[in-house]
N, CA, C and O atoms as a Maestro MAE file, in Angstrom:
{
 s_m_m2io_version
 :::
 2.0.0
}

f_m_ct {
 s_m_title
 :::
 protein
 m_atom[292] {
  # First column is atom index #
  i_m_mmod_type
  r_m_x_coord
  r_m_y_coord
  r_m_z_coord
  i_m_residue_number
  s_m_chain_name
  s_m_pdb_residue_name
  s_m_pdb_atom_name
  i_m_atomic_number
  :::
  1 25 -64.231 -17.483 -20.354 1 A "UNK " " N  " 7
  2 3 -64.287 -17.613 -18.904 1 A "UNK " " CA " 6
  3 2 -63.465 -16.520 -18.221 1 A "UNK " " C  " 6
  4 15 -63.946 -15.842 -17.313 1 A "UNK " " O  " 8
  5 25 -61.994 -16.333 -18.752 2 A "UNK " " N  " 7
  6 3 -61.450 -15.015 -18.116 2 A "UNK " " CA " 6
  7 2 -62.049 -13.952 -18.199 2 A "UNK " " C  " 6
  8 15 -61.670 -13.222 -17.284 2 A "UNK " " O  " 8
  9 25 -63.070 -13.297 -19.050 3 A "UNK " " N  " 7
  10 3 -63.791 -12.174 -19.402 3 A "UNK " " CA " 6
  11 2 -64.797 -12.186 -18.167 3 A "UNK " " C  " 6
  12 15 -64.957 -11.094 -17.620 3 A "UNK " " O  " 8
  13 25 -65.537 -13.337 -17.625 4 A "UNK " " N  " 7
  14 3 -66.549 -13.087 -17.316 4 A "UNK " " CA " 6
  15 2 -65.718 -12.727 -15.320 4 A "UNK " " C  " 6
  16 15 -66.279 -12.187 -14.366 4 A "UNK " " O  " 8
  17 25 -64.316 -13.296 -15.408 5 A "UNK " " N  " 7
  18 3 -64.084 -13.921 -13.961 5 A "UNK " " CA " 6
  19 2 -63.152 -12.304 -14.032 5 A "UNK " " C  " 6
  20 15 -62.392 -12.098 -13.086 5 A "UNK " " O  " 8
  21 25 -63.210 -11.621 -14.732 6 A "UNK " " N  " 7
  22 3 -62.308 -10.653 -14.814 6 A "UNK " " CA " 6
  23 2 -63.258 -9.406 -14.293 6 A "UNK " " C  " 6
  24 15 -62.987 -8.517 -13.486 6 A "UNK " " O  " 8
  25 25 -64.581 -9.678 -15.110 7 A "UNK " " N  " 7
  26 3 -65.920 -8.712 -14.847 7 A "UNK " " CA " 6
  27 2 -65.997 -9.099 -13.278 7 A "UNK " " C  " 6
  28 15 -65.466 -8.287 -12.522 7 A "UNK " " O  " 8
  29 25 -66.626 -10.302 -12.669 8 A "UNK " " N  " 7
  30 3 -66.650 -10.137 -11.744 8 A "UNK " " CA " 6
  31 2 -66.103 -9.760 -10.650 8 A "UNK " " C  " 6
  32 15 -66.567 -9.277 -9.617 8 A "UNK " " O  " 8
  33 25 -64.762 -10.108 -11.079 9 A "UNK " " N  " 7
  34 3 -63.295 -9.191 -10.014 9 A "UNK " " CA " 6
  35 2 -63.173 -7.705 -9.795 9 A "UNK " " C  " 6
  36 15 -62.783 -7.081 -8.809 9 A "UNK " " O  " 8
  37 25 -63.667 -7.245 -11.132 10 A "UNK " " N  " 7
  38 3 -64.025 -5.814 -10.768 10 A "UNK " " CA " 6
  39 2 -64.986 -5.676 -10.053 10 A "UNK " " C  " 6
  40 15 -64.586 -4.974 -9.124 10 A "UNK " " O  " 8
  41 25 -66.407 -5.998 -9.846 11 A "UNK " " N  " 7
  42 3 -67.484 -5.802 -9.335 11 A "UNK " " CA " 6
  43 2 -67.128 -6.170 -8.019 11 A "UNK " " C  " 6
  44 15 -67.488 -5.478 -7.067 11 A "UNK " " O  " 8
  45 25 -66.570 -7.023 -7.900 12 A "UNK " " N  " 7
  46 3 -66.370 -7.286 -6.372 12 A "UNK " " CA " 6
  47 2 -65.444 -5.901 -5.634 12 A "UNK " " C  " 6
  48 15 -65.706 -5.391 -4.544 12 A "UNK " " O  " 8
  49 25 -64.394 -5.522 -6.513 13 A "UNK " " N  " 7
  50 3 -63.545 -4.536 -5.475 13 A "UNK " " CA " 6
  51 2 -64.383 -3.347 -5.564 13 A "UNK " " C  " 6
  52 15 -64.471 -2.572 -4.612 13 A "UNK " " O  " 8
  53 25 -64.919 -3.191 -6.514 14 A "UNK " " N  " 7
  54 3 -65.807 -1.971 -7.120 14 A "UNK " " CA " 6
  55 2 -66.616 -2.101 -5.560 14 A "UNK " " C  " 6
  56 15 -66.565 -1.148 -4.783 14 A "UNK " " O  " 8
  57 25 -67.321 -3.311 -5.218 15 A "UNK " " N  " 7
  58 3 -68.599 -3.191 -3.688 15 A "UNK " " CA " 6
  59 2 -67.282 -3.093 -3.060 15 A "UNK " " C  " 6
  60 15 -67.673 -2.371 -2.143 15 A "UNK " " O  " 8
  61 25 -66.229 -3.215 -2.853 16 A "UNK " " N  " 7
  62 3 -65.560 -3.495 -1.642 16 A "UNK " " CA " 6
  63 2 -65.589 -2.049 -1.101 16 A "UNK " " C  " 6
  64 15 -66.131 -1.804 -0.023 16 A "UNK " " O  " 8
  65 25 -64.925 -0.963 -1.953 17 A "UNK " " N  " 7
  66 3 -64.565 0.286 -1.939 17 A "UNK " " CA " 6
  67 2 -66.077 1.000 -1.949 17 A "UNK " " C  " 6
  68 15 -66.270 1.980 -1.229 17 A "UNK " " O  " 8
  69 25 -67.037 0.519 -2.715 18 A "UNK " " N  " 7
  70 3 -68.654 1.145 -2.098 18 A "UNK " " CA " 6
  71 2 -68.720 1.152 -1.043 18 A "UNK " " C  " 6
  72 15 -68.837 2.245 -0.489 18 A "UNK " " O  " 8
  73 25 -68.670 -0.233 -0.140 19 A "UNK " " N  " 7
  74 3 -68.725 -0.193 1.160 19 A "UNK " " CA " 6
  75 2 -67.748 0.491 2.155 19 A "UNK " " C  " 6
  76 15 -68.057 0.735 3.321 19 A "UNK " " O  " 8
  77 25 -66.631 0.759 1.638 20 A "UNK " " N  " 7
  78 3 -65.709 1.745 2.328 20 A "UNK " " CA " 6
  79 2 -66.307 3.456 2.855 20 A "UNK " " C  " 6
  80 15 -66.473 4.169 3.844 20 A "UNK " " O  " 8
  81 25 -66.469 3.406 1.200 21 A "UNK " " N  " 7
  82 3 -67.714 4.533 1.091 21 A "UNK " " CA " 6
  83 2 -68.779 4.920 1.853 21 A "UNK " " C  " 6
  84 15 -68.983 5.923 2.537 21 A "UNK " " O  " 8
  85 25 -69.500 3.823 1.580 22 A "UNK " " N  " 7
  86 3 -70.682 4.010 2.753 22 A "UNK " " CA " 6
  87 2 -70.490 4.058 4.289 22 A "UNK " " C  " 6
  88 15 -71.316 4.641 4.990 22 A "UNK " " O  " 8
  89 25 -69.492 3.497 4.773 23 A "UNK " " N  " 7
  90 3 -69.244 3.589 5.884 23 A "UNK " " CA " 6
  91 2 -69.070 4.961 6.547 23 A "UNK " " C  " 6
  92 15 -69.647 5.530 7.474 23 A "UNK " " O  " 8
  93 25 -67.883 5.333 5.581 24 A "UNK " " N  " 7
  94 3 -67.512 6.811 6.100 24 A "UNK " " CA " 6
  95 2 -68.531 8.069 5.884 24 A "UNK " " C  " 6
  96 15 -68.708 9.253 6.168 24 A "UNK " " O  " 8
  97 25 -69.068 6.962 5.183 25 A "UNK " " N  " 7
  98 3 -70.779 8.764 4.785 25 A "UNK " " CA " 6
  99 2 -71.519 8.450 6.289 25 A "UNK " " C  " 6
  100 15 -71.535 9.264 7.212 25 A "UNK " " O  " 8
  101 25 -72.153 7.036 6.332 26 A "UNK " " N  " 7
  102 3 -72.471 6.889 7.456 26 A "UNK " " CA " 6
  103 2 -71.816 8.177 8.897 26 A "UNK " " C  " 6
  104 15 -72.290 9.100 9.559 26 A "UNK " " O  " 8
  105 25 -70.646 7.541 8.769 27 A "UNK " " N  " 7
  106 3 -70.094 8.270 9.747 27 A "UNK " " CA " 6
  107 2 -70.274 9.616 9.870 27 A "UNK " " C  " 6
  108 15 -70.265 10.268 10.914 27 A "UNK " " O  " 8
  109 25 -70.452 10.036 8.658 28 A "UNK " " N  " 7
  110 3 -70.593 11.412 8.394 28 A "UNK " " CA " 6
  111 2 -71.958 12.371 8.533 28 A "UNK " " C  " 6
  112 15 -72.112 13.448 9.109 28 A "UNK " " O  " 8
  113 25 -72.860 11.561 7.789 29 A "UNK " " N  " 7
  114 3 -73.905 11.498 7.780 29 A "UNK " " CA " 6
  115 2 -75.094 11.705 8.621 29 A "UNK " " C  " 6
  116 15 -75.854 12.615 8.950 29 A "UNK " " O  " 8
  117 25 -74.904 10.406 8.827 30 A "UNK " " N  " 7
  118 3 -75.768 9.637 10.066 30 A "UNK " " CA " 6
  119 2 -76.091 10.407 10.947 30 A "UNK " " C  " 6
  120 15 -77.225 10.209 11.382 30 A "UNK " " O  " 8
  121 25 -75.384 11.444 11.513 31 A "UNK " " N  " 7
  122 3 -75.942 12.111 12.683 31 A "UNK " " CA " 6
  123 2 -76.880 13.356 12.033 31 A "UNK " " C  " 6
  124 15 -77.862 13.760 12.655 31 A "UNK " " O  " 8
  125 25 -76.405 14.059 10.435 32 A "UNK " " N  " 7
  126 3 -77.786 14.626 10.034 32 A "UNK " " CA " 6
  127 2 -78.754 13.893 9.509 32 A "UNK " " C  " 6
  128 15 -79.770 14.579 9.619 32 A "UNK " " O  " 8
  129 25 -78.987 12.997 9.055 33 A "UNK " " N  " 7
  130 3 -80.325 12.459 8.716 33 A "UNK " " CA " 6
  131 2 -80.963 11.711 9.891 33 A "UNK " " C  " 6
  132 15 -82.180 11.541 9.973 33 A "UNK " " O  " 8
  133 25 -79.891 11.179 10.991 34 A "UNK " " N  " 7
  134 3 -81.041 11.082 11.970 34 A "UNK " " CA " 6
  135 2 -81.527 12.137 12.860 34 A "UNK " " C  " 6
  136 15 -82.607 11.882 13.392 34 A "UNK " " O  " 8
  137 25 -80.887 13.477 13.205 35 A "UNK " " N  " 7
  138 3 -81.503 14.735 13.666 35 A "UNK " " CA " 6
  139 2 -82.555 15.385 12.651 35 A "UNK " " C  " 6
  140 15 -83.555 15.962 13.078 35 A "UNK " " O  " 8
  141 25 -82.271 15.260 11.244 36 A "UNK " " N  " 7
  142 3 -83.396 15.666 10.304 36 A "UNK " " CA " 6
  143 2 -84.981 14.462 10.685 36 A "UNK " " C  " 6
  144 15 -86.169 14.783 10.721 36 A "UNK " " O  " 8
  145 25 -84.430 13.273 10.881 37 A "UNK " " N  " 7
  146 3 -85.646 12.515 10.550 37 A "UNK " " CA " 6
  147 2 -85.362 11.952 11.759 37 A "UNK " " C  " 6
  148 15 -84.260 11.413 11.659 37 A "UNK " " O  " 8
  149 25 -85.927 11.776 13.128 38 A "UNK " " N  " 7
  150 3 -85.693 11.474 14.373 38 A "UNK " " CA " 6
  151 2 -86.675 9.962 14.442 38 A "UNK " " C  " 6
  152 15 -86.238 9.044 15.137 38 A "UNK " " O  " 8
  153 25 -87.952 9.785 13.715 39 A "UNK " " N  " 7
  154 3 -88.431 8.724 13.955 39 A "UNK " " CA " 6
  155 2 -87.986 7.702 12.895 39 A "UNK " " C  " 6
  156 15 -88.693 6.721 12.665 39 A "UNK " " O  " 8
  157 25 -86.905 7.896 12.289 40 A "UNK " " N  " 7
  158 3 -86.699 7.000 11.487 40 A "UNK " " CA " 6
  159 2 -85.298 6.191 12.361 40 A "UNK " " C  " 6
  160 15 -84.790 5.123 12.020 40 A "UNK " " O  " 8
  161 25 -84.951 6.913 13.363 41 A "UNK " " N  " 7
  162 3 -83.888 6.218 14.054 41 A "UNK " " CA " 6
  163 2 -84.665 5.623 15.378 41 A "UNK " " C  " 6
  164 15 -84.171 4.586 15.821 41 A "UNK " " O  " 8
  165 25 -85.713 6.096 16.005 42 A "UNK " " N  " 7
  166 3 -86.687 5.495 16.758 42 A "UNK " " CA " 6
  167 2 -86.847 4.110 17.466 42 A "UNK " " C  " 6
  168 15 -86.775 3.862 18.669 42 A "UNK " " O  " 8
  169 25 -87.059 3.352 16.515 43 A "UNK " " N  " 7
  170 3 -87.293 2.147 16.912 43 A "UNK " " CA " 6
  171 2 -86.055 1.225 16.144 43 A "UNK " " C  " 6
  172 15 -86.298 0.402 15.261 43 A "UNK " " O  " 8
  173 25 -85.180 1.422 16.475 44 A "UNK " " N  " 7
  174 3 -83.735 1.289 15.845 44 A "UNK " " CA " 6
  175 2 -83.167 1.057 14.241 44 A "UNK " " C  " 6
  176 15 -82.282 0.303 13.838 44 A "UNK " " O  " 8
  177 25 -84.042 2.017 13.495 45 A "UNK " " N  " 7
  178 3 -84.135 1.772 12.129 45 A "UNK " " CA " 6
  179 2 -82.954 2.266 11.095 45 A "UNK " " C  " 6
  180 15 -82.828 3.079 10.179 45 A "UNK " " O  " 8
  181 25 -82.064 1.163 11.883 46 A "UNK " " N  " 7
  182 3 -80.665 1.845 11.069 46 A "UNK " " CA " 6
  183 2 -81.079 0.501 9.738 46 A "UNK " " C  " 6
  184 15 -81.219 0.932 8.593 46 A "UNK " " O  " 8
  185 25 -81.160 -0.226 9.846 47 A "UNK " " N  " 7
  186 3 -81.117 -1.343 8.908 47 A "UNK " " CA " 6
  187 2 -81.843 -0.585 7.918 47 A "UNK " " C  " 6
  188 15 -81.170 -0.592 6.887 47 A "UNK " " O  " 8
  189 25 -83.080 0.168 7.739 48 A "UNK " " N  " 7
  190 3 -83.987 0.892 7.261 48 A "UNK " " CA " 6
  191 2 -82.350 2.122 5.903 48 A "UNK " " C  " 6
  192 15 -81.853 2.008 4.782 48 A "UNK " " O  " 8
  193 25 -82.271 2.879 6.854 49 A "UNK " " N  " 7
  194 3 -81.021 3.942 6.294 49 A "UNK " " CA " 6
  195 2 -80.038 2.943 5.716 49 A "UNK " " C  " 6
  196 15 -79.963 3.266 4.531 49 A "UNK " " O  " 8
  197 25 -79.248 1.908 5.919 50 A "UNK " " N  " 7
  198 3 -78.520 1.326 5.232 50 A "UNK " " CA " 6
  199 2 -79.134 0.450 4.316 50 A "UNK " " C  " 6
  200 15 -78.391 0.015 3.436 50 A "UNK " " O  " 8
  201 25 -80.370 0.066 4.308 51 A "UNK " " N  " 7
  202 3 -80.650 -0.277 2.770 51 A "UNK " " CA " 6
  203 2 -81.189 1.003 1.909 51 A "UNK " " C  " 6
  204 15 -81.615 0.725 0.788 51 A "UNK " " O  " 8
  205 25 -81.217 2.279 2.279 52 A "UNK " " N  " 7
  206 3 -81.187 3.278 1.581 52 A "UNK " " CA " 6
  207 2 -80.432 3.620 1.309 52 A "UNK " " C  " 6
  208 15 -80.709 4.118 0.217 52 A "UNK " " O  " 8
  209 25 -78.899 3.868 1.608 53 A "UNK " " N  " 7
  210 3 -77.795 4.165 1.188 53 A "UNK " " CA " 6
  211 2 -76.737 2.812 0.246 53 A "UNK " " C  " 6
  212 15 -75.675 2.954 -0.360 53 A "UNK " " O  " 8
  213 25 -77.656 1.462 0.490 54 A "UNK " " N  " 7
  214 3 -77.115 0.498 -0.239 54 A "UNK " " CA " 6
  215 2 -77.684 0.518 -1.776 54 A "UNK " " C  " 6
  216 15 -77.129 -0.031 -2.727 54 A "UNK " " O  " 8
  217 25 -79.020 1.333 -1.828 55 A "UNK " " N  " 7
  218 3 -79.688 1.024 -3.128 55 A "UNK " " CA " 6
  219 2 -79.202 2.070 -3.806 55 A "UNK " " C  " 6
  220 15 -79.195 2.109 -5.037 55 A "UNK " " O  " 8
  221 25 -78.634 3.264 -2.837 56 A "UNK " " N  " 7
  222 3 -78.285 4.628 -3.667 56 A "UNK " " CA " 6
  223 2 -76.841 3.689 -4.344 56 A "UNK " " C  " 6
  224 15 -76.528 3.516 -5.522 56 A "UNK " " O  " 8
  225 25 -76.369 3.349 -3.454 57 A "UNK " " N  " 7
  226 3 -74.921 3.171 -4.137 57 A "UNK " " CA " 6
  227 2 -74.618 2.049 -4.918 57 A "UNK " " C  " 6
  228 15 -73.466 1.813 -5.283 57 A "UNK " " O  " 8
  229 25 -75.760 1.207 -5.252 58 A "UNK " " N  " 7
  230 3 -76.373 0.304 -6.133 58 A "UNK " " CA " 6
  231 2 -76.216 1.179 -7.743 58 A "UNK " " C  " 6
  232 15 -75.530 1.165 -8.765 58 A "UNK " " O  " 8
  233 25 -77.303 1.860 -7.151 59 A "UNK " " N  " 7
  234 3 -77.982 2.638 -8.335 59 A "UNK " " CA " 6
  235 2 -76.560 3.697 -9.311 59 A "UNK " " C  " 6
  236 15 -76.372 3.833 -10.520 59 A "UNK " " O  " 8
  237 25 -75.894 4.200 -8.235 60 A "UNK " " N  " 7
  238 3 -74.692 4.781 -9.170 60 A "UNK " " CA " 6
  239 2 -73.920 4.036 -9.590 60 A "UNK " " C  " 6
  240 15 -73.422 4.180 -10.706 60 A "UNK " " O  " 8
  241 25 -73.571 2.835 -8.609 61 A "UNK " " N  " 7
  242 3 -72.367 2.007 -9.644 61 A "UNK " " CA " 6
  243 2 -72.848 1.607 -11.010 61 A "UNK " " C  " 6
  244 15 -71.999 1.652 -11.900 61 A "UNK " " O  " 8
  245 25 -74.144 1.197 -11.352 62 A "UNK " " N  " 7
  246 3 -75.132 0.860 -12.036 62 A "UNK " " CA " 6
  247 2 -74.771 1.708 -13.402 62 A "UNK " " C  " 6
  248 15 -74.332 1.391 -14.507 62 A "UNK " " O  " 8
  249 25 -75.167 2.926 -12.790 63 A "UNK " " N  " 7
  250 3 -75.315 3.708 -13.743 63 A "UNK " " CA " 6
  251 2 -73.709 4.047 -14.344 63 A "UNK " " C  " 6
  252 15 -73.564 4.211 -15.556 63 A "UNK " " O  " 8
  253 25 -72.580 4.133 -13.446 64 A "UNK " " N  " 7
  254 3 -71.402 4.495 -13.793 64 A "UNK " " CA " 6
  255 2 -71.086 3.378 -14.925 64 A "UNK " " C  " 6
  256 15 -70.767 3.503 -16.107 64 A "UNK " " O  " 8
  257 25 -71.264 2.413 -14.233 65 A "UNK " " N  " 7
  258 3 -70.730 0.899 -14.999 65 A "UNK " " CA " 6
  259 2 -71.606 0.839 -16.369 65 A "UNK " " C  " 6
  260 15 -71.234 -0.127 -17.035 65 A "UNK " " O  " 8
  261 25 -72.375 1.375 -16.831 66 A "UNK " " N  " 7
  262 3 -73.745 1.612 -17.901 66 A "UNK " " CA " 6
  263 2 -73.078 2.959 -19.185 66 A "UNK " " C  " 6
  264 15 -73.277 3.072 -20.395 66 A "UNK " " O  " 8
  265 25 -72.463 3.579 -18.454 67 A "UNK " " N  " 7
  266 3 -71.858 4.905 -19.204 67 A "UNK " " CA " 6
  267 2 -70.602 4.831 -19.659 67 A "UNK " " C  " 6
  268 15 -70.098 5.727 -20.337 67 A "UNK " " O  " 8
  269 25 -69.873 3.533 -19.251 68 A "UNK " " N  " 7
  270 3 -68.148 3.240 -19.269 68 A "UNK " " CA " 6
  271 2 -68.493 1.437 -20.221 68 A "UNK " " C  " 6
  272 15 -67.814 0.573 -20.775 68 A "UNK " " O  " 8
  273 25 -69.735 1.655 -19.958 69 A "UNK " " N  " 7
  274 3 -69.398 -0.096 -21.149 69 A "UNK " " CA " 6
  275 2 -69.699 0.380 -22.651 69 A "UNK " " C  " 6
  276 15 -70.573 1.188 -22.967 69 A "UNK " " O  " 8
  277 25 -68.913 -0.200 -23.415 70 A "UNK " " N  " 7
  278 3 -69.158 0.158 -25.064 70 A "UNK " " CA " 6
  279 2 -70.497 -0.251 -25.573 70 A "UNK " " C  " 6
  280 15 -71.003 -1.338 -25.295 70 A "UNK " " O  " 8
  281 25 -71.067 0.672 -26.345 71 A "UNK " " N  " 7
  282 3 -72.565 0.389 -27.168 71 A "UNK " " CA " 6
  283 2 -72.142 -0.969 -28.108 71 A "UNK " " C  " 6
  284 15 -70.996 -1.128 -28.529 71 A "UNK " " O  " 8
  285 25 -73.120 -1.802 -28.334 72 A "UNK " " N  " 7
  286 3 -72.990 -2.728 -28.691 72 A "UNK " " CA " 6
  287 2 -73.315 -2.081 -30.399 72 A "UNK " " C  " 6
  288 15 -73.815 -0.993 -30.683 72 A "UNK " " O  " 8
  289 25 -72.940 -2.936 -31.140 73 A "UNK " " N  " 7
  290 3 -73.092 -2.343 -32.591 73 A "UNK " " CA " 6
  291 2 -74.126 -3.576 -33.687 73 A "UNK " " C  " 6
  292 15 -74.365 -3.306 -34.863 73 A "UNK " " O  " 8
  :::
 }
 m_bond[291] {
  # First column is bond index #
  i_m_from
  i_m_to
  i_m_order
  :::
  1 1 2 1
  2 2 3 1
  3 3 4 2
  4 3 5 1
  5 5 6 1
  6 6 7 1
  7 7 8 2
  8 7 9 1
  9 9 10 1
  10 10 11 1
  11 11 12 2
  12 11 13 1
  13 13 14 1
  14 14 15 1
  15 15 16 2
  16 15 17 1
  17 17 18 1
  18 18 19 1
  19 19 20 2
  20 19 21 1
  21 21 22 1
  22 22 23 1
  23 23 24 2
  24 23 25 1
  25 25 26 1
  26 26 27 1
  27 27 28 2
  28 27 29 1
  29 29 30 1
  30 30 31 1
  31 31 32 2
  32 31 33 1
  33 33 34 1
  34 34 35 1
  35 35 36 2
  36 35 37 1
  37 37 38 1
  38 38 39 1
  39 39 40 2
  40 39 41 1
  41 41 42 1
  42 42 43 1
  43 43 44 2
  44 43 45 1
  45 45 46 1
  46 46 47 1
  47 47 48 2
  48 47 49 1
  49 49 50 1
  50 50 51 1
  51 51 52 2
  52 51 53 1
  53 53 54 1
  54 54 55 1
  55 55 56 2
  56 55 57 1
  57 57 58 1
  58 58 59 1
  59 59 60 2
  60 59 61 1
  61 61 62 1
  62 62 63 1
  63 63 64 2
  64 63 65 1
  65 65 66 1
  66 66 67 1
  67 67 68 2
  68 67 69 1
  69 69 70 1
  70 70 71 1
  71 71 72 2
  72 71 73 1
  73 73 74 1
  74 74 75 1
  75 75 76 2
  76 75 77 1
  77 77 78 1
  78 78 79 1
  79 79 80 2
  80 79 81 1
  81 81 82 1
  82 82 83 1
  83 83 84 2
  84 83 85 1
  85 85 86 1
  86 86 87 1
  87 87 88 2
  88 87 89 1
  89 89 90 1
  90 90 91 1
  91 91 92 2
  92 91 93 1
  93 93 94 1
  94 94 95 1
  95 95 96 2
  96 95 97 1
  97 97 98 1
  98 98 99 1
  99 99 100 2
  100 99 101 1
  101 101 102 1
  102 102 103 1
  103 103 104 2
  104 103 105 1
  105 105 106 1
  106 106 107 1
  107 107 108 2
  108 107 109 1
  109 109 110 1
  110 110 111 1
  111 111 112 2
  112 111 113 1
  113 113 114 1
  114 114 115 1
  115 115 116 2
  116 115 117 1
  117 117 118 1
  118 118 119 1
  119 119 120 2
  120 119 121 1
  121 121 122 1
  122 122 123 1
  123 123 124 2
  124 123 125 1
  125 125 126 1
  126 126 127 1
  127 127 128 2
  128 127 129 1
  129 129 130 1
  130 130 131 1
  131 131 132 2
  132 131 133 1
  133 133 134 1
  134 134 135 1
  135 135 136 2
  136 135 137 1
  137 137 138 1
  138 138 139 1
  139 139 140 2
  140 139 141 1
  141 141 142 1
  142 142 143 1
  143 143 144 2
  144 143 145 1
  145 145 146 1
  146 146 147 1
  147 147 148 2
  148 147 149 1
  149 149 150 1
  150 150 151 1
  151 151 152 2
  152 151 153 1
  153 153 154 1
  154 154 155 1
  155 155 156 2
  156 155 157 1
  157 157 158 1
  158 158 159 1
  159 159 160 2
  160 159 161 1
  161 161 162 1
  162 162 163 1
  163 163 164 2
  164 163 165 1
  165 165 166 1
  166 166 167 1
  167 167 168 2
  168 167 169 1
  169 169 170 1
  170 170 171 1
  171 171 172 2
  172 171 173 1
  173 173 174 1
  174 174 175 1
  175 175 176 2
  176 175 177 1
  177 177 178 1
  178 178 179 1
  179 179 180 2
  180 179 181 1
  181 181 182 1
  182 182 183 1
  183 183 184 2
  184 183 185 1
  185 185 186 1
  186 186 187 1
  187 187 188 2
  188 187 189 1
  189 189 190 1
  190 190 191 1
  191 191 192 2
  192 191 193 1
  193 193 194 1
  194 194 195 1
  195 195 196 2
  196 195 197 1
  197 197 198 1
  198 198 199 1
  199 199 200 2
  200 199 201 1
  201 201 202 1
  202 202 203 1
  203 203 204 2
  204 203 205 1
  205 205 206 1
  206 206 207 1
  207 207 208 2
  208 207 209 1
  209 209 210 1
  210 210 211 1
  211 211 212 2
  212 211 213 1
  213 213 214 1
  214 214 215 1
  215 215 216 2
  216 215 217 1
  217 217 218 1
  218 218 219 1
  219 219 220 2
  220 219 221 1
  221 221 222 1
  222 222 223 1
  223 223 224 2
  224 223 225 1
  225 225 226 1
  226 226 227 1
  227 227 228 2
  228 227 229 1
  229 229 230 1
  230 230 231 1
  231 231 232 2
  232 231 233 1
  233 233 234 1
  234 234 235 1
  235 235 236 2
  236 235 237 1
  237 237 238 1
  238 238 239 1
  239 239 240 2
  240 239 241 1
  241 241 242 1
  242 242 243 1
  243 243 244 2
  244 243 245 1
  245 245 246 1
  246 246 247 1
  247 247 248 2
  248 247 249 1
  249 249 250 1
  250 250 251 1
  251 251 252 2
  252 251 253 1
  253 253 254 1
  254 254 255 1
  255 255 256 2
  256 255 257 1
  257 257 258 1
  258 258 259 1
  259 259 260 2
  260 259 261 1
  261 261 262 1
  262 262 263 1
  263 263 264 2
  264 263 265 1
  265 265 266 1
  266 266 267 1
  267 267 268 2
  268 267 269 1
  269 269 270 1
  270 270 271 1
  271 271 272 2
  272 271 273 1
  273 273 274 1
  274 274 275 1
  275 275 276 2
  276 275 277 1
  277 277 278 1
  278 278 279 1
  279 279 280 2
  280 279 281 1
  281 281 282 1
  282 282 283 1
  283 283 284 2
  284 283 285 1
  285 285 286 1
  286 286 287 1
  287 287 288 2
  288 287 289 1
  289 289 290 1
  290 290 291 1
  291 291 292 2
  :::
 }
}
């Protein structure tokens, strides 16, 4: 039970600090991809960009967390 409540404690601060992340890209961001792509901010399609930047940062923790766990034998 500590193994599994230990895994999840990481995963949780692991999104906490994603979302830190994403915020400040947002901030950063946000104003070139919505001047690059103007109708994607249009009809207020931020929800649209933040589940694109949620799946990106899905997809790397994913993969980070995939490259740092031991091969099973």
């Amino acid at each position: 039970m500590a193994g599994r409540l230990t895994v999840f404690t990481v995963f949780a601060f692991i999104g906490f600090l994603g979302g830190i992340v994403a915020y400040f890209a947002y901030k950063r961001l946000g104003p070139i991809i919505i001047e690059m792509f103007p109708e994607l901010y249009k009809d207020s399609a931020e929800w649209f960009l933040s589940g694109l930047g949620g799946a990106l940062m899905t997809l790397i923790l994913i993969v980070v967390w995939a490259s740092f766990s031991p091969e099973k034998k």
